[in-house]
N, C-alpha and C positions, 0 to 999 in steps of 0.2 A: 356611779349614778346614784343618787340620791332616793330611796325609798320613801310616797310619801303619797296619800290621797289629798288633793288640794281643796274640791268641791264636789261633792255629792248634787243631783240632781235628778228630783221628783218629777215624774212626768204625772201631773195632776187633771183631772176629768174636768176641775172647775176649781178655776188657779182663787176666784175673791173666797170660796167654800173654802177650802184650803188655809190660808194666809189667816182668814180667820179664827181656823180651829190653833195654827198656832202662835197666834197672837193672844188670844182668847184662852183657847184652852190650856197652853202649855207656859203663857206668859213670854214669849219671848219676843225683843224688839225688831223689824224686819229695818235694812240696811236704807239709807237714806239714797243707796244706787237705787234700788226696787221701782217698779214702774208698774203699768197696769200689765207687764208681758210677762213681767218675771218679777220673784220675790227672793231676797238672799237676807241669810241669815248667820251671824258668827255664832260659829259652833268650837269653839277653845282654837285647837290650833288650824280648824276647817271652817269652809263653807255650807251653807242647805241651800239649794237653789229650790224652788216651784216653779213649773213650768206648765206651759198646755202640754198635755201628751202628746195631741197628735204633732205641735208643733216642734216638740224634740225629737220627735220621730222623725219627720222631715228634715232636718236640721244633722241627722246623722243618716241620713239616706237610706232609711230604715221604713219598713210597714208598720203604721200605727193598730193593728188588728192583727186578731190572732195571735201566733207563735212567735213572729218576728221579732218586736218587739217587747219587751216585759217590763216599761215606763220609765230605767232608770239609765242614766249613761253617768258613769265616772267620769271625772275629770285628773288629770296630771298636768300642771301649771309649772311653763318654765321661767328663766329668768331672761331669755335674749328668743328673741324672733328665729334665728337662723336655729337655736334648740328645736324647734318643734318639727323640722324635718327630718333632725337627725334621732330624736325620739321615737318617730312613727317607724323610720326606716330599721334602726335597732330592734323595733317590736317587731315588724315582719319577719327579719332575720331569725328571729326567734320563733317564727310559725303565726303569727294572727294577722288577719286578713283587714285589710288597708279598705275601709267604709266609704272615706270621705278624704281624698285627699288634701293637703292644710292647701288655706286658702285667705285672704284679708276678709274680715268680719265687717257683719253692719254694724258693731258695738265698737269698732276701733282696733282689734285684735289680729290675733292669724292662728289658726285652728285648723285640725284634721281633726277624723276620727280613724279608729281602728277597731279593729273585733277582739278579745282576747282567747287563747284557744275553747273556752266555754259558750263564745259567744256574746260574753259582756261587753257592752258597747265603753272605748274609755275615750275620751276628745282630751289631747292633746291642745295645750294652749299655751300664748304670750298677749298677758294681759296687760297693756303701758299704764294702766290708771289704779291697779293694784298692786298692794306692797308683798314682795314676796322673801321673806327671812330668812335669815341666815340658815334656820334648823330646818326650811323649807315648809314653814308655815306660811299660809295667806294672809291677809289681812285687808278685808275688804273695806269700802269709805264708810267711815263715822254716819 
């Protein structure tokens, strides 16, 4: 299996605050996917996602307050639909506790989540509309 973070993803207090500072501040261009929900951004061989926090919270079946959640969820990005069960099921085997079982997205995808033993939230995904390379880089739309 291929070692490889696909997409990083900010759970942000106030996603236009955000987007701005780093558009603004950091200079960087946000992806022409980006919408008013989510903001993504090429980072070399990865993604920056911004998101609402509470709504990545929700989204990994997680409490947006307190302890439970701590605003970020990794991502591992496969290359075939049927990967992403057998991803999550591997990760269990391994000890980390199964979040959100994968599931067909409102974005077009299929996605879980899982916990990894420290708790780190990772979602597991197959994205049809993103390019994913050979070295297992992403590559999100122009």
């Amino acid at each position: 299996m291929e070692q490889r973070i696909s997409l990083i993803t900010l759970g942000v207090a106030d996603l236009a605050r955000s987007r701005h500072f780093y558009e603004q501040g950091l200079s960087w261009r946000p992806s022409s996917a980006s919408n008013e929900e989510v903001t993504f951004f090429q980072t070399g061989g990865m993604v920056l996602a911004l998101y609402g926090k509470a709504a990545l919270a929700q989204d990994a079946h997680l409490s947006h307050e307190g302890t439970g959640f701590g605003g970020i969820a990794l991502a591992y990005n496969v290359r075939q639909r049927e990967e992403v069960d057998s991803v999550l099921a591997k990760a269990q085997a391994a000890g980390a506790t199964l979040l959100k079982p994968a599931e067909d997205t409102d974005w077009g995808g299929y996605a879980g989540y899982c916990a990894d033993l420290d708790g780190y939230p990772w979602e597991v995904a197959w994205n049809p509309y993103w390019e994913l390379r050979a070295d297992g880089s992403v590559q999100r739309p122009q």
